[in-house]
BAFI-3210 file (N, C-alpha, C; in Angstrom, 3 decimals, decimal comma, padded with zeros to 6 digits):
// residues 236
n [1|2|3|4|5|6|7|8|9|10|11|12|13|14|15|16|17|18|19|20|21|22|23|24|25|26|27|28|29|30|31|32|33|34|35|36|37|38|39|40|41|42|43|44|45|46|47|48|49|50|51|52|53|54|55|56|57|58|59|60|61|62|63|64|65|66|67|68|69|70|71|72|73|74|75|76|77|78|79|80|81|82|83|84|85|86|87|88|89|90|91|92|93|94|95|96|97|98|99|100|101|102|103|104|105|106|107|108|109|110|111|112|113|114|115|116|117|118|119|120|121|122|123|124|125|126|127|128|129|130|131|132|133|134|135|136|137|138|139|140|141|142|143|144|145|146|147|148|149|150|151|152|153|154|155|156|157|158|159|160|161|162|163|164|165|166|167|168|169|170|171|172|173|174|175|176|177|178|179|180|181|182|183|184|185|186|187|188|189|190|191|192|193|194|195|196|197|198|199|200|201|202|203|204|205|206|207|208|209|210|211|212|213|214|215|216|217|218|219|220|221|222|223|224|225|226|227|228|229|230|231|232|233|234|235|236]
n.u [012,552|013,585|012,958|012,139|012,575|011,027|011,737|010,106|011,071|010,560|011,709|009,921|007,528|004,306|002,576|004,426|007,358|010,023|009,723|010,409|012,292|012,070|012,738|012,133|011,458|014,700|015,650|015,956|012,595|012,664|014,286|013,034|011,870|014,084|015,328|013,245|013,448|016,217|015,984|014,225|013,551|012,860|013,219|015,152|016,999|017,189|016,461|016,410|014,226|015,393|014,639|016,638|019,666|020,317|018,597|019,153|022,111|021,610|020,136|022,284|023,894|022,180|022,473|020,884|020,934|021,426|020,703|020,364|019,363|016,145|014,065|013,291|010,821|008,734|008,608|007,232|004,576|002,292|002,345|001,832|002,250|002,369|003,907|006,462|007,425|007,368|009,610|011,729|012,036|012,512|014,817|016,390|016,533|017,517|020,387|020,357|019,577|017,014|013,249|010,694|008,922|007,619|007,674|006,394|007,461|006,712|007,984|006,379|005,245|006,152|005,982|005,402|007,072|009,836|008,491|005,812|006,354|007,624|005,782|003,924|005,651|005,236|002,696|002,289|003,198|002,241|-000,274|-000,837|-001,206|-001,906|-001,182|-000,587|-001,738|-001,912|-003,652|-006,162|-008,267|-011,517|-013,186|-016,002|-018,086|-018,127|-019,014|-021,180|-023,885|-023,923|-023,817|-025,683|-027,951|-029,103|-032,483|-034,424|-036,036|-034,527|-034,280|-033,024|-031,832|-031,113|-028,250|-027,517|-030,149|-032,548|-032,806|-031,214|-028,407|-026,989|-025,368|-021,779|-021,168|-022,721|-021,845|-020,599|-017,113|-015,099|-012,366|-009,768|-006,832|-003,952|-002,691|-000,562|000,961|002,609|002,948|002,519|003,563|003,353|005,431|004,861|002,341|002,447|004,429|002,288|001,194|-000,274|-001,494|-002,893|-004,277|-006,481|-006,831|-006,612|-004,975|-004,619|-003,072|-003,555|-003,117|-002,539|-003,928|-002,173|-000,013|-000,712|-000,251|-000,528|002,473|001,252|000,891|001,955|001,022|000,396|003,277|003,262|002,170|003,029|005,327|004,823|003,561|005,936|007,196|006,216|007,181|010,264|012,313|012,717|013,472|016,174|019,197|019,065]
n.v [-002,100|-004,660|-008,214|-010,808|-014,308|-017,338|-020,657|-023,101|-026,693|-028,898|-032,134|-034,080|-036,138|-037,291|-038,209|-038,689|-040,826|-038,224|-036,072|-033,367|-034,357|-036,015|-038,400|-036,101|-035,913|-036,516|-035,071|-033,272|-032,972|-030,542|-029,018|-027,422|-025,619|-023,891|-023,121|-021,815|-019,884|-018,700|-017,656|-015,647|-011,830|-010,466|-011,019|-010,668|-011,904|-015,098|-018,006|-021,156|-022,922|-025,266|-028,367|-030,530|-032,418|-032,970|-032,229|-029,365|-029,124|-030,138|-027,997|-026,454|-027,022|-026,539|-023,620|-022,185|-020,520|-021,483|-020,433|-020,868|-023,078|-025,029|-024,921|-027,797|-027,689|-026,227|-027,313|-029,644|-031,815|-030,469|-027,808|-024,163|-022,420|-019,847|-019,221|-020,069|-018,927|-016,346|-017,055|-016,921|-014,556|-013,170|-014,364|-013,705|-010,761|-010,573|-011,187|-009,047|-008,314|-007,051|-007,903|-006,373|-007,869|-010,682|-013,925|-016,677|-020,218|-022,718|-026,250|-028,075|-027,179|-027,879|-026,789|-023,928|-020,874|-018,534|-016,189|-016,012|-015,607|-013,073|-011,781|-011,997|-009,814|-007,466|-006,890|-006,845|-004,494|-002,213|-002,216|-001,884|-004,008|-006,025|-008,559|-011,196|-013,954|-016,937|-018,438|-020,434|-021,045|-022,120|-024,945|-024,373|-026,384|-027,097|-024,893|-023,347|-022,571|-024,994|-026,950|-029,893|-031,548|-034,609|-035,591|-036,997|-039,122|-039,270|-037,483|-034,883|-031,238|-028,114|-027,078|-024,462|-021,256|-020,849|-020,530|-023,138|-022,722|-022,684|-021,659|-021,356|-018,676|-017,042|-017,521|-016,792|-016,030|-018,160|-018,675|-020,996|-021,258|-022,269|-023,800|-022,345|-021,594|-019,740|-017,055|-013,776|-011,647|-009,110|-007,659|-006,432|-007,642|-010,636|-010,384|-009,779|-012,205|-013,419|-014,092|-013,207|-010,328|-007,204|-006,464|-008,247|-009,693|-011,351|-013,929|-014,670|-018,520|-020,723|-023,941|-026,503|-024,974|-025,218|-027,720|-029,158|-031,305|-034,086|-036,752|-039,787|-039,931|-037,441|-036,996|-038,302|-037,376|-034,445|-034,993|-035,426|-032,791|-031,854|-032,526|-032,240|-029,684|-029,130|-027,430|-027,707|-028,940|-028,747|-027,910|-024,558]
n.w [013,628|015,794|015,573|016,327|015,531|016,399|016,693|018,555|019,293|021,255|022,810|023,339|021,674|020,965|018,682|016,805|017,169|018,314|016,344|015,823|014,309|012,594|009,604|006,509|003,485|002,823|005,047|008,237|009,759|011,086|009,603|007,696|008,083|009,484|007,258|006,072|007,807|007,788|005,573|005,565|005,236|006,844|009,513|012,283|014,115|014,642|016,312|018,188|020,414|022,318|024,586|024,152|023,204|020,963|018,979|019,356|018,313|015,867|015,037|015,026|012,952|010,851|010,962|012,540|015,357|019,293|021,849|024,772|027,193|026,949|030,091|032,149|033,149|031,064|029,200|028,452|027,115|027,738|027,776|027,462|024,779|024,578|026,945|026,695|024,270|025,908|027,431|025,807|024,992|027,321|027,881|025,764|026,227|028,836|028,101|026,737|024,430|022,627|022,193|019,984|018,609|018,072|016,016|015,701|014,602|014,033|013,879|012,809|010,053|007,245|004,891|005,211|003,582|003,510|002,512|003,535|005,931|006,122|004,740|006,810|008,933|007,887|007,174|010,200|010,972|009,106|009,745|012,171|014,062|016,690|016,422|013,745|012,023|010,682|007,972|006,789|004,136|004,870|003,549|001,402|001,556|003,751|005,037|007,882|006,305|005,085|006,220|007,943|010,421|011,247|012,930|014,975|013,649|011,748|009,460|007,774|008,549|008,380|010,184|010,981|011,184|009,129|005,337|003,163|002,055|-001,037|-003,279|-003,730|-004,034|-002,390|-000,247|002,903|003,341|005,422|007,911|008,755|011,759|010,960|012,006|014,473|011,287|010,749|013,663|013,792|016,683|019,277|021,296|024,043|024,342|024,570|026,619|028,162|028,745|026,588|023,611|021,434|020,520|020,598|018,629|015,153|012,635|009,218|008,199|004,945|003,786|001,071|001,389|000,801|001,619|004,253|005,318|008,350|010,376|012,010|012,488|011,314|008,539|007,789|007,386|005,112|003,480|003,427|002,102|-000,324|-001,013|-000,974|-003,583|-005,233|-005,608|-005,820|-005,769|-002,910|-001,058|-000,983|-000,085|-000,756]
ca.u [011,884|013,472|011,834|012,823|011,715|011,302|011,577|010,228|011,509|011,243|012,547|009,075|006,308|003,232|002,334|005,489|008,498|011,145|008,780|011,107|013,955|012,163|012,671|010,986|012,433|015,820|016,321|015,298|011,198|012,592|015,293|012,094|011,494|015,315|015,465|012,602|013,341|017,333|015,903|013,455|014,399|012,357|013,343|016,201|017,602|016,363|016,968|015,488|013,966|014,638|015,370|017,074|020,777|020,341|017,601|020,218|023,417|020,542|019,486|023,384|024,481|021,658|022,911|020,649|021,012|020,687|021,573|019,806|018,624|014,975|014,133|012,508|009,515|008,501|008,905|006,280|003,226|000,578|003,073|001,022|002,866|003,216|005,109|007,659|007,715|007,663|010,963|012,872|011,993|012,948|016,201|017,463|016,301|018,411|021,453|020,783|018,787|015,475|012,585|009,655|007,887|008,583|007,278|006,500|007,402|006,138|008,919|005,152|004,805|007,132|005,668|005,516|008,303|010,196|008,071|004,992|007,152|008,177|004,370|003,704|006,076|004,717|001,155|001,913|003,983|001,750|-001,574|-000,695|-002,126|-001,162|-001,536|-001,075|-001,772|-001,722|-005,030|-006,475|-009,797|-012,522|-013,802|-017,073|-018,981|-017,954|-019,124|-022,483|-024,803|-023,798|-024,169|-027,017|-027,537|-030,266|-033,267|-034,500|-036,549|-033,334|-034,508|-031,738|-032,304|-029,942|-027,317|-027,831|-030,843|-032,799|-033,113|-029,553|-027,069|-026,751|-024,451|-021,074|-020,454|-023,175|-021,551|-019,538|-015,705|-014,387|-011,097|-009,332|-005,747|-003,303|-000,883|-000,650|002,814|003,316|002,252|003,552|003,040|003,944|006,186|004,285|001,324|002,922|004,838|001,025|000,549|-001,441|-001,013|-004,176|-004,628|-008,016|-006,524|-006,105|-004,715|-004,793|-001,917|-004,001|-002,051|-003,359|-004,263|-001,033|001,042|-001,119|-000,694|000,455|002,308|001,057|001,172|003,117|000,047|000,956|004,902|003,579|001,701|004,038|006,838|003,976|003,513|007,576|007,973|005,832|007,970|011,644|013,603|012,340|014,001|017,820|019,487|019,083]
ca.v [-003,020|-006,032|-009,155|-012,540|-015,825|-018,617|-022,179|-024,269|-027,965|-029,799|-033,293|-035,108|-036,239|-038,720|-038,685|-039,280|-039,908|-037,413|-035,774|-032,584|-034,430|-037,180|-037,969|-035,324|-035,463|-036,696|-033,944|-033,643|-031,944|-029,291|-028,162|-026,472|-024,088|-023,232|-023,006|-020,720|-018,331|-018,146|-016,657|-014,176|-010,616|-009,566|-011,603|-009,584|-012,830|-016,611|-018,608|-022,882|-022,756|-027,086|-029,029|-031,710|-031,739|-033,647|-031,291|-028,291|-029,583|-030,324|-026,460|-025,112|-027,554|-025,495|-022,154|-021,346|-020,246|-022,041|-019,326|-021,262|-025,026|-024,416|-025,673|-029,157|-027,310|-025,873|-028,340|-030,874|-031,212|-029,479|-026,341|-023,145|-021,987|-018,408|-019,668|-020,950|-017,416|-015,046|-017,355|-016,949|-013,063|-012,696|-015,206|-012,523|-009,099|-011,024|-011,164|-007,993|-008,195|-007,018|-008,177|-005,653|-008,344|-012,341|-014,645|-018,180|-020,624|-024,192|-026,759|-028,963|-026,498|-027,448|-026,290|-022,326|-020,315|-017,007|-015,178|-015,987|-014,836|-011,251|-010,989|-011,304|-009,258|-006,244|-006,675|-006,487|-002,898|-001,612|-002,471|-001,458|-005,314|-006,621|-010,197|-011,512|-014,960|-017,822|-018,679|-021,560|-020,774|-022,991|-025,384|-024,182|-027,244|-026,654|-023,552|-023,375|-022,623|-026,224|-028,382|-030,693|-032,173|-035,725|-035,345|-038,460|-039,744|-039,252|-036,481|-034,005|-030,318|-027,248|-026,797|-022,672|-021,306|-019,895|-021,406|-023,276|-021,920|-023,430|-021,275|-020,863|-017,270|-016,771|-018,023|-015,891|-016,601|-018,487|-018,964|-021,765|-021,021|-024,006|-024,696|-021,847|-021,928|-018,025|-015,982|-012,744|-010,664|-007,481|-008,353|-006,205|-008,152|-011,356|-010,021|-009,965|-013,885|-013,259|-014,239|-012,563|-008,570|-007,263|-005,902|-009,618|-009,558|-012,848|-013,922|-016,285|-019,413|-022,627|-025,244|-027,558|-024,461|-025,110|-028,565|-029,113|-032,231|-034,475|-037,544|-040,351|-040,033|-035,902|-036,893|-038,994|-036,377|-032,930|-035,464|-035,626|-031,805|-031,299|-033,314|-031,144|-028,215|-029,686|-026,808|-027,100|-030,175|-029,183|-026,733|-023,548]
ca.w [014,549|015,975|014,840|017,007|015,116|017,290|016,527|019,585|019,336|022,447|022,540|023,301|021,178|021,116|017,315|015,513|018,122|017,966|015,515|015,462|013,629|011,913|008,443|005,438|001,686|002,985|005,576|009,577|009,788|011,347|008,703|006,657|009,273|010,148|006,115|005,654|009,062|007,427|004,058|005,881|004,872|007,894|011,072|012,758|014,898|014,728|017,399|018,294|021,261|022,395|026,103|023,594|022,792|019,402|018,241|019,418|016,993|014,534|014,471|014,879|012,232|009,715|011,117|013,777|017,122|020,250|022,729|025,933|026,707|027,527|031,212|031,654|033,918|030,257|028,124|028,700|025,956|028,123|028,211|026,949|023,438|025,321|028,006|025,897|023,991|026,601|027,847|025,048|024,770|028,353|027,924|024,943|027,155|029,868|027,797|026,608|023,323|022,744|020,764|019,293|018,073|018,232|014,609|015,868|013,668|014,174|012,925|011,779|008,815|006,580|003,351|005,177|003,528|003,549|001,779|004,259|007,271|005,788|005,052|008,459|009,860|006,940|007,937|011,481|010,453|008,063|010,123|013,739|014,161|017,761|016,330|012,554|012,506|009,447|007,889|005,510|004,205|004,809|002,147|001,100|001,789|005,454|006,140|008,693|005,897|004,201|007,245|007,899|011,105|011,583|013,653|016,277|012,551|010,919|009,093|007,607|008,951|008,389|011,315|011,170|011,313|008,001|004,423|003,146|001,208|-001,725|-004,496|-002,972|-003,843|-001,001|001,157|003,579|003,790|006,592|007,684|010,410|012,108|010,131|013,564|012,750|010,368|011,092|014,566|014,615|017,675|019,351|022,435|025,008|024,178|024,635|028,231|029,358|028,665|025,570|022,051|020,460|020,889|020,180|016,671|015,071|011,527|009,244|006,665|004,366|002,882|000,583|001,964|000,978|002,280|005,770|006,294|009,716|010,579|013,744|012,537|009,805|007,424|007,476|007,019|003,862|003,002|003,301|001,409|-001,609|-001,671|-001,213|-004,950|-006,661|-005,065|-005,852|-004,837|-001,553|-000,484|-000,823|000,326|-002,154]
c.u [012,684|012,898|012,973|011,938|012,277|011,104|011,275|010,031|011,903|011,365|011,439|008,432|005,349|002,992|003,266|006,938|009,662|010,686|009,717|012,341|013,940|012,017|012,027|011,963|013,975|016,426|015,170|013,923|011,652|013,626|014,479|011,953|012,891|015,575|014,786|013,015|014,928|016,724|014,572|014,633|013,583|012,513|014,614|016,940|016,395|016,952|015,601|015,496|013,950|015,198|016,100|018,528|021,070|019,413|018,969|020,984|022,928|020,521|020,890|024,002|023,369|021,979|021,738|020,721|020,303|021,205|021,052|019,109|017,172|014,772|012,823|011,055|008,625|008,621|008,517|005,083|002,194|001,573|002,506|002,497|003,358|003,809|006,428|008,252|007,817|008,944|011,886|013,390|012,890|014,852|016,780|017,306|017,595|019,815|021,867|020,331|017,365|014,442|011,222|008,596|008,431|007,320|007,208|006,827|007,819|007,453|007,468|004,795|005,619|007,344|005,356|006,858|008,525|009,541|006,479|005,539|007,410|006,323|003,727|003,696|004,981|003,498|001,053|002,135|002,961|000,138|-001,721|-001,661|-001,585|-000,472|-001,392|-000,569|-002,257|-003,104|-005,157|-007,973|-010,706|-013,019|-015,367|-017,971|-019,022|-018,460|-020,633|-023,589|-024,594|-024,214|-026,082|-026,841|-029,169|-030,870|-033,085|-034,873|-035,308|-033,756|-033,129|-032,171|-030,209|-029,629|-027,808|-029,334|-031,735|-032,584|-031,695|-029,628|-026,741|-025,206|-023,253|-020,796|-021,622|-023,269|-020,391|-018,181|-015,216|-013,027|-010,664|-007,710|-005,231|-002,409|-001,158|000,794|003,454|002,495|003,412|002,758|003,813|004,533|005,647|002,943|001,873|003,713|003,395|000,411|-000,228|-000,896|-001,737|-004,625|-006,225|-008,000|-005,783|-005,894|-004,215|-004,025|-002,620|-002,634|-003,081|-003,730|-003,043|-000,322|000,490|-000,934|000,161|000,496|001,901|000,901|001,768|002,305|000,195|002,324|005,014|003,130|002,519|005,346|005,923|004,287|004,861|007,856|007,118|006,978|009,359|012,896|013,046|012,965|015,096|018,208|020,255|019,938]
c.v [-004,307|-007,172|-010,614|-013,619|-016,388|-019,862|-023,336|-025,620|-028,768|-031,192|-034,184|-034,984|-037,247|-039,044|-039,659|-039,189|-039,401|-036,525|-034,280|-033,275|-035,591|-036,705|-037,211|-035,560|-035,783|-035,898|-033,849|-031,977|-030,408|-028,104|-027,143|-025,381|-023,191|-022,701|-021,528|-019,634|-018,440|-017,082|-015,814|-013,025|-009,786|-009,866|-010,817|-010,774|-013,505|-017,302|-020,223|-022,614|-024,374|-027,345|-030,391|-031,514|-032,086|-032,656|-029,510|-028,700|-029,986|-028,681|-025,631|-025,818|-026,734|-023,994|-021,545|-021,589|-020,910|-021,451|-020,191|-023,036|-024,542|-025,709|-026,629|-028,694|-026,628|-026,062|-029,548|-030,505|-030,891|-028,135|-025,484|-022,584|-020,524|-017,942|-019,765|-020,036|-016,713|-015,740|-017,280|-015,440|-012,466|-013,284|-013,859|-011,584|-009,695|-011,139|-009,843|-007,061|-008,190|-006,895|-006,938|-006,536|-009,829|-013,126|-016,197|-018,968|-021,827|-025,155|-027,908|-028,104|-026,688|-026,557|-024,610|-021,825|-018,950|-016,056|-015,034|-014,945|-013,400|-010,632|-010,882|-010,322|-007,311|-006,320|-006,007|-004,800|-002,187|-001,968|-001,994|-002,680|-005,523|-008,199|-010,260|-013,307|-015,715|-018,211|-019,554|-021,119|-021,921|-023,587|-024,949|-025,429|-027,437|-026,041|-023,894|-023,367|-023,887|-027,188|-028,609|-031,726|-032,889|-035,323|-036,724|-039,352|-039,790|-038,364|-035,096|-032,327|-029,319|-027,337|-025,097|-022,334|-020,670|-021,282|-022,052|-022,517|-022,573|-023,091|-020,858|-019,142|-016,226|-016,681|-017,139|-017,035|-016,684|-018,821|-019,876|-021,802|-022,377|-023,920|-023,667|-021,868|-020,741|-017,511|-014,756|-011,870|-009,826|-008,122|-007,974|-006,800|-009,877|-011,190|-009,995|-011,757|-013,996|-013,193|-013,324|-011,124|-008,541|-006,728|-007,328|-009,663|-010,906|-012,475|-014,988|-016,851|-020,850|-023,709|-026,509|-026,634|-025,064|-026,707|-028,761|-030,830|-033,040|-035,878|-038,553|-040,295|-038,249|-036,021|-037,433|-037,095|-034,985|-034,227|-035,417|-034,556|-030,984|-031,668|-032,582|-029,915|-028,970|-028,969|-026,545|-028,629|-030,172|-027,999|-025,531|-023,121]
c.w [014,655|016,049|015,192|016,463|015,927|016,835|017,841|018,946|020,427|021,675|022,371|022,192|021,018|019,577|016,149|016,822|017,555|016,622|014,599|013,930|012,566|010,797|006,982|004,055|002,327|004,059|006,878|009,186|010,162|010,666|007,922|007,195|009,318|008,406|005,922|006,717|008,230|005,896|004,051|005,504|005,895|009,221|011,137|013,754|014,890|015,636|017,813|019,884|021,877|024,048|025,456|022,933|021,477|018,747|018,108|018,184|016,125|013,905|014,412|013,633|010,875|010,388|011,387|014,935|018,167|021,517|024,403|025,502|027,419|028,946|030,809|031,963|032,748|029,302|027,596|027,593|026,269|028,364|027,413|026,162|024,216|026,111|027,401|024,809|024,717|027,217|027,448|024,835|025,970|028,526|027,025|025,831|028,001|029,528|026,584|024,650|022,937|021,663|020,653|019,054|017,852|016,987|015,140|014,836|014,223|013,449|012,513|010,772|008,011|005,251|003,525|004,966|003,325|003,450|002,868|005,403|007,275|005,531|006,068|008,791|009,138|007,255|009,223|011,474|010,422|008,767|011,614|014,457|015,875|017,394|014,690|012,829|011,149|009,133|006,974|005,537|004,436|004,386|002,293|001,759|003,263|006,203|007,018|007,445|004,784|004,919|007,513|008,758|011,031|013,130|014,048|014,726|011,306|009,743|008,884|007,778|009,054|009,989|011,754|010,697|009,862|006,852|004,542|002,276|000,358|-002,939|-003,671|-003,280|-002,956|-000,137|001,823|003,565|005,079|006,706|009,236|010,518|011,094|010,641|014,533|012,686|010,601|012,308|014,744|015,357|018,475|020,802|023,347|025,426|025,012|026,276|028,876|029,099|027,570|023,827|021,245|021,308|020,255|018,737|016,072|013,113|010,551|008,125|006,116|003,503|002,392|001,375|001,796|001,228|003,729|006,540|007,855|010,191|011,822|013,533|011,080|008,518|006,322|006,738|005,448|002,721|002,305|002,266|000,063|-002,305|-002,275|-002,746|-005,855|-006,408|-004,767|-004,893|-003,428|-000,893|-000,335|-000,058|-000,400|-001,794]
res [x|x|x|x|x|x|x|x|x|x|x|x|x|x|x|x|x|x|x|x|x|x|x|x|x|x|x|x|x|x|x|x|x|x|x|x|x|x|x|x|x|x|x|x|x|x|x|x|x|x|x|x|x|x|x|x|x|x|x|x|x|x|x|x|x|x|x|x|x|x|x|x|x|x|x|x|x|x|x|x|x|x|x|x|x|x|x|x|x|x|x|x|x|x|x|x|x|x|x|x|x|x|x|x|x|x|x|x|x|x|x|x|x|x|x|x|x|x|x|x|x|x|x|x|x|x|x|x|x|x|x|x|x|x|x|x|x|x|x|x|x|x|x|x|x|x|x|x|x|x|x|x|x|x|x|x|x|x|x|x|x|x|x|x|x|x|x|x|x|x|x|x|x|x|x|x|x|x|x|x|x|x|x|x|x|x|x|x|x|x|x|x|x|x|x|x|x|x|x|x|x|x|x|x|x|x|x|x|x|x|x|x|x|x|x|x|x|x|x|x|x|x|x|x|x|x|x|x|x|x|x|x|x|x|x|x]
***
């Protein structure tokens, strides 16, 4: 199976500017990503998907591929994520290389690595999934049978309907996308505009693997969890 990781990195951003390239642990945000998709043992070609020529000689200077400049008409921050995949799928077919199955990979995850990505791709395999997609579980105190919403008397009244939920191992397990840090999906799925098949298969990860950055409070943040995790800051 051919297995295309994508790195989209356009040039804009509102949270953090230049957000792709700004500083993490000594090294540009989006080196974690080009790091972890080089030491997959399941992506089959990686390639940065950017409309920026500093982000480009950023991603060929870590040794990946920037086979196309992505056009400006798809490159703006209301551009639908599967636009911007089915262009890159169709850019390789067009030069003659074809993907099975394309691995998103967010350069705001920095703390997702190798070993996430190959479990992807093996789920998607080994499950006949259309869709496997990154997961953080839910904190318990979160879930519907914890919440408690005020009446007009200010009165506290369960959110869901029925007694609460008090002991967590009663509580059903929830789970919320985190970016997400890994999407892998089946390419014919994806040629119909569609990220999510009706067979949807979930890679759970921690909660400091999931954080996703979006703004300088995240960048302090992911540089916190990088110093517990040393060898993840150089280049192994």
């Amino acid at each position: 199976m051919n297995v295309l990781g994508l790195i989209p990195a356009r040039g804009g951003s509102k949270g953090i500017p230049r957000k792709n390239l700004a500083a993490l642990a000594g090294r540009p945000l989006i080196a974690y990503s080009c790091e972890a998709a080089r030491r997959s043992k399941r992506l089959t070609r990686v390639i940065v998907s950017t409309d920026d020529p500093e982000i480009a000689a950023t991603a060929g200077d870590l040794g990946i591929e920037v086979p196309f400049v992505r056009p400006s008409d798809i490159s703006g921050d209301t551009t639908p994520m599967v636009v911007v995949m089915r262009h890159a799928v169709e850019a390789c077919a067009a030069d003659g290389w074809g993907a099975d199955a394309v691995v998103l990979l967010q350069p705001t995850s920095p703390l997702r690595r190798a070993e996430h990505i190959d479990r992807a791709v093996d789920v998607l395999g080994e499950t006949g999934a259309e869709t496997v997609v990154s997961v953080v579980r839910v904190p318990h105190q979160f879930e519907p049978g914890s919440l408690l919403v005020q009446d007009e008397e200010g009165r506290l009244k369960p959110v869901a309907e029925g007694p609460l939920v008090l002991r967590r191992q009663d509580k059903p397990a929830l789970f919320a996308r985190n970016g997400p840090a890994v999407l892998a999906v089946r390419t014919e799925l994806l040629l119909e505009d569609k990220l999510y098949g009706d067979v949807v298969r979930a890679l759970e990860m921690s909660a400091s693997e999931s954080l996703d950055v979006d703004d300088p409070e995240d960048l302090a943040l992911a540089e916190y969890w990088l110093a517990q995790r040393p060898w993840e800051t150089g280049d192994r």
